[in-house]
C-alpha positions as CSV (number, residue, x, y, z in Angstrom):
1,X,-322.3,11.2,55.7
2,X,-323.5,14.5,53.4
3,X,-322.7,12.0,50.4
4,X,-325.2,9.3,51.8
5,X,-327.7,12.3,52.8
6,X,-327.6,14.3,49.2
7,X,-328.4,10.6,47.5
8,X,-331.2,9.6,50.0
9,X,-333.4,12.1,47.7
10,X,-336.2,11.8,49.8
11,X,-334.6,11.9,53.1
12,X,-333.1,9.4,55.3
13,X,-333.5,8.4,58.7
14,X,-331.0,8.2,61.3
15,X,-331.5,4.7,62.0
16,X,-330.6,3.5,58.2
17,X,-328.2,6.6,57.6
18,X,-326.1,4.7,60.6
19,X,-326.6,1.4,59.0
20,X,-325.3,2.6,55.5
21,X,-322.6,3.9,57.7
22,X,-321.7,1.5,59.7
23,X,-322.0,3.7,62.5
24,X,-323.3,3.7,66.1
25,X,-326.4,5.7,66.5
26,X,-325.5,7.7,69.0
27,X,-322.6,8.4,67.0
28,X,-324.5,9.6,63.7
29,X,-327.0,11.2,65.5
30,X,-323.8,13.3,67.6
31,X,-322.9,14.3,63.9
32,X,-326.2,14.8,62.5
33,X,-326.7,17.5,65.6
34,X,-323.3,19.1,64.8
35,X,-323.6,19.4,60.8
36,X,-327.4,20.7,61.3
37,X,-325.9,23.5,64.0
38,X,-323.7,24.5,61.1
39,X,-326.4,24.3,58.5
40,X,-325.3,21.6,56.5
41,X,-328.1,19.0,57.1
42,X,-331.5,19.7,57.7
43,X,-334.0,17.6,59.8
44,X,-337.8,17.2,58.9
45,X,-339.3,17.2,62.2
46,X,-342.9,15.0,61.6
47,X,-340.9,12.5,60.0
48,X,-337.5,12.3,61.2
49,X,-336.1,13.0,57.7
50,X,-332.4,14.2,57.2
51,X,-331.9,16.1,53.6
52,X,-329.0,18.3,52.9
53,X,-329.2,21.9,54.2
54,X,-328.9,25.3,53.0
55,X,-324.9,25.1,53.9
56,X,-324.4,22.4,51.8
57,X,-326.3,24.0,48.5
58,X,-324.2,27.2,49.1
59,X,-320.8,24.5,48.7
60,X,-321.9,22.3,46.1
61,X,-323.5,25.9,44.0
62,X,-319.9,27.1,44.7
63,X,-318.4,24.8,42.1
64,X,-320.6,25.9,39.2
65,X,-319.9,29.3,39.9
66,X,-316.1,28.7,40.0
67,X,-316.5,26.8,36.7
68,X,-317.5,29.7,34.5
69,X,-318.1,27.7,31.6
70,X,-321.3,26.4,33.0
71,X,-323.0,30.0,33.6
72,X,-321.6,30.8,29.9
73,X,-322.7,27.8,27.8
74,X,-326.4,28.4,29.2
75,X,-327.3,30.8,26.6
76,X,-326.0,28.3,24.0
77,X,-328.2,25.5,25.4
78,X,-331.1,27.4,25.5
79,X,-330.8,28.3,21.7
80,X,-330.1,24.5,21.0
81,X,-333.4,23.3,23.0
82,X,-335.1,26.2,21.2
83,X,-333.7,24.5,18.1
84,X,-334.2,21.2,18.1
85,X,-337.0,20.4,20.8
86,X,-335.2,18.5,23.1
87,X,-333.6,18.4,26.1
88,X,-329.7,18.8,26.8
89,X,-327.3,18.1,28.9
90,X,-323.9,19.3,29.9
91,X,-321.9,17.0,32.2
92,X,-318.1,16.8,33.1
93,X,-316.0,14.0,33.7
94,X,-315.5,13.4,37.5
95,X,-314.6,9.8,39.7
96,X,-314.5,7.9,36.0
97,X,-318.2,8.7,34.9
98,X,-320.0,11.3,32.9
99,X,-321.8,13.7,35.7
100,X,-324.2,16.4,34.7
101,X,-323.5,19.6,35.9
102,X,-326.3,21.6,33.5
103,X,-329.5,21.1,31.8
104,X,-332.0,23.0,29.8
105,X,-335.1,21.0,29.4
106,X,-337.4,21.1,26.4
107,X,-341.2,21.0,26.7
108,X,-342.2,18.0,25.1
109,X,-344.3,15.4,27.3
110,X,-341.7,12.7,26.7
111,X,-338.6,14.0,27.7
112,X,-335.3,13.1,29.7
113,X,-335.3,14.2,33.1
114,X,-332.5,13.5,35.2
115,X,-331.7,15.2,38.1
116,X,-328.2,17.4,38.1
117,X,-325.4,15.6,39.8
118,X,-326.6,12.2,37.6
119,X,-323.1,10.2,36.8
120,X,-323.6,7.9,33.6
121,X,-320.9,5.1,32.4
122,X,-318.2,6.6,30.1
123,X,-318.7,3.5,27.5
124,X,-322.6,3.6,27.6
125,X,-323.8,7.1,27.7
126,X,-323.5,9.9,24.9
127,X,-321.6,12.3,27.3
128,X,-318.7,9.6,28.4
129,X,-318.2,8.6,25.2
130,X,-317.8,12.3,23.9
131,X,-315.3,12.8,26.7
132,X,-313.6,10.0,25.8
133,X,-313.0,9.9,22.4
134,X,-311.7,13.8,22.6
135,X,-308.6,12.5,24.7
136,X,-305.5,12.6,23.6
137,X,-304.8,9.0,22.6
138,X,-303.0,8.0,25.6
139,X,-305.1,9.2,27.8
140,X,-307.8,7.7,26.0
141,X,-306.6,4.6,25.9
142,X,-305.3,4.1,29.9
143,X,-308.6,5.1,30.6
144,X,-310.7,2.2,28.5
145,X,-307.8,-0.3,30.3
146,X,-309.6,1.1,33.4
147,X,-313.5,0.9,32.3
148,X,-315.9,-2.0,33.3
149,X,-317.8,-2.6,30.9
150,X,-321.0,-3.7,32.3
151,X,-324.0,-4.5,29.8
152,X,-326.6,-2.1,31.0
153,X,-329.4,-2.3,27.7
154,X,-328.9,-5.2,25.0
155,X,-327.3,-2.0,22.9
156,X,-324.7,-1.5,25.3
157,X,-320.6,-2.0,23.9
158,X,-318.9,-4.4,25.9
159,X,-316.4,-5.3,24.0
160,X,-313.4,-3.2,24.5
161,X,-311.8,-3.3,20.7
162,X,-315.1,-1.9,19.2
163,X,-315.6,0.8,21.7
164,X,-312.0,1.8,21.0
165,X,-312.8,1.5,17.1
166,X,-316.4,3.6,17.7
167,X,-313.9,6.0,19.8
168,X,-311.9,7.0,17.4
169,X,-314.5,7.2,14.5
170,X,-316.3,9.7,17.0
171,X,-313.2,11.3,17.3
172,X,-313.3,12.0,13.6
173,X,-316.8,12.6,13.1
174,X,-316.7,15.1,16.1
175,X,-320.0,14.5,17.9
176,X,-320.8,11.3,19.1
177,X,-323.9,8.8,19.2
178,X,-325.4,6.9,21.9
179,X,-328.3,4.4,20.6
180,X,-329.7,3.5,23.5
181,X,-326.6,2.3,25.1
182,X,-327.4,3.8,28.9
183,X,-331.5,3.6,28.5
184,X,-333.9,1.3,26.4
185,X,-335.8,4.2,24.2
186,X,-333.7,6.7,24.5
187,X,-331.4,7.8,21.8
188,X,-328.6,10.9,22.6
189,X,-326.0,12.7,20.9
190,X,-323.1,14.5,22.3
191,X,-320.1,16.7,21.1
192,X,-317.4,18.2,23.7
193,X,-316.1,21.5,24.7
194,X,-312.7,22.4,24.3
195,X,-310.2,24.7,26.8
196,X,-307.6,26.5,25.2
197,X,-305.5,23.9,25.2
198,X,-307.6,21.2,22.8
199,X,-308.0,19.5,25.8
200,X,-312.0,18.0,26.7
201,X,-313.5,19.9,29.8
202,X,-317.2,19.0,29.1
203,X,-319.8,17.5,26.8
204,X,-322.5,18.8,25.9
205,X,-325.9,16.6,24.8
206,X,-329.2,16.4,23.6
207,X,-331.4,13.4,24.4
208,X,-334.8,11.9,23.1
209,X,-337.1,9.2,22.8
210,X,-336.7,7.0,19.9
211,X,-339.7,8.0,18.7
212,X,-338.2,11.1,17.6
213,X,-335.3,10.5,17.0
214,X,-334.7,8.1,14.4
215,X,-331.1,7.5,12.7
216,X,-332.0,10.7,9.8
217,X,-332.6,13.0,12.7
218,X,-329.7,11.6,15.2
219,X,-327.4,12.5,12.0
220,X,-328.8,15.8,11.9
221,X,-329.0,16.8,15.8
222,X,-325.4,15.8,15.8
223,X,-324.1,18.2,13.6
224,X,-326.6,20.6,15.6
225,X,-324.9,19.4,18.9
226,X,-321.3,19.9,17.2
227,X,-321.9,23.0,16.2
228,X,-322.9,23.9,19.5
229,X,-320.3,22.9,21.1
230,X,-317.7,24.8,18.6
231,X,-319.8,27.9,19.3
232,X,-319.4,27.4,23.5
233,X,-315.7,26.6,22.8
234,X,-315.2,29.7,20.9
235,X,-317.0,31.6,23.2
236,X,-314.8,30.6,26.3
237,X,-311.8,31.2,24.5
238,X,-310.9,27.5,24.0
239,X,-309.3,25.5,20.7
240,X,-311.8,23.8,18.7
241,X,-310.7,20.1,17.7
């Protein structure tokens, strides 16, 4: 129910909240009463809108503070906006996607804006595809076996043999491009964060129109991005790549 709720981003009534449910009304609306008592969902009264309360905030804020990374990698983004004029990212893998977690935008008029919590496909977005081709190569490759590979822009990769083959150049190459794979327009490069183990715990991004970015710029906000991401891992005591 506070799943349904938090992606209703305008609010949902009870009526279709029980519908995407499948419950009875008086059985949502029994619920509804009980996680609003506890502050979890909150009820606008002119429209009879449910939106997630203060309770639930406090528990989804509680896992950004409990990954410190997020709070420490800030400063870094901020420098990198500062940098190249455009906005970035950091998301996580979580439930097989790319979900951002950060975001520092940049000031331009044309700019990404996504809100956090976003999940993008690992094979079409910047972020999934940094995550993925910093696996180890096992992992790596059980999780392409796993991937649908649904054809969301004309640049999209579909075929499962040249997204392993882009994978592993990436892995090389150490940031990753994303030409607009996820969105038509929009170009995005991405390089992950490292624990102290080597092993991927996020990526982090930077996204913009194609207007600005064209390939001579993607090359060089990649190795921007990468050296970003070096810096964060260092930082958080991890094992650069």
């Amino acid at each position: 129910m506070l799943e349904k709720i938090a992606e209703a981003k305008a609010g949902v009534l009870l009526t279709d909240l029980a519908q995407m449910l499948d419950f009875p009304a008086s059985t949502t609306h029994r619920l509804l009463n009980t996680l609003e008592a506890q502050g979890f969902v909150r009820r606008e009264q002119d429209q009879e809108l449910w939106f997630i309360g203060t309770a639930g905030f406090k528990i989804g804020n509680a896992f950004l503070v409990s990954r410190d990374f997020v709070r420490q990698a800030k400063p870094f983004m901020n420098a990198l906006v500062e940098k190249v004029g455009e906005t970035s990212n950091l998301s996580i893998l979580e439930g097989g996607k790319a979900v951002i977690i950060a975001q520092q935008q940049c000031s331009e008029m044309m700019r990404m804006m996504v809100p956090l919590g976003s999940a993008s496909p690992l094979h079409a977005s910047g972020v999934g595809k940094a995550i993925l081709s910093a696996l180890p190569r096992v992992e790596r490759d059980a999780q392409l076996e796993r991937l649908i590979l649904d054809r969301i822009t004309p640049w999209t990769i579909t075929n499962r043999a040249q997204l392993a083959a882009a994978l592993s150049e990436y892995a090389v190459q150490g940031w990753v491009f994303d030409d607009q794979e996820h969105a038509v327009g929009l170009r995005c490069v991405a390089a992950c964060l490292f624990n102290e183990e080597g092993y991927p715990i996020a990526a982090i991004s930077v996204s913009g129109p194609l207007a600005r970015i064209d390939d001579e710029r993607a090359n060089w906000l990649g190795e921007q991005v990468k050296a970003c991401a070096k810096e964060i891992t260092e930082y958080i005591g991890g094992r650069w790549v």
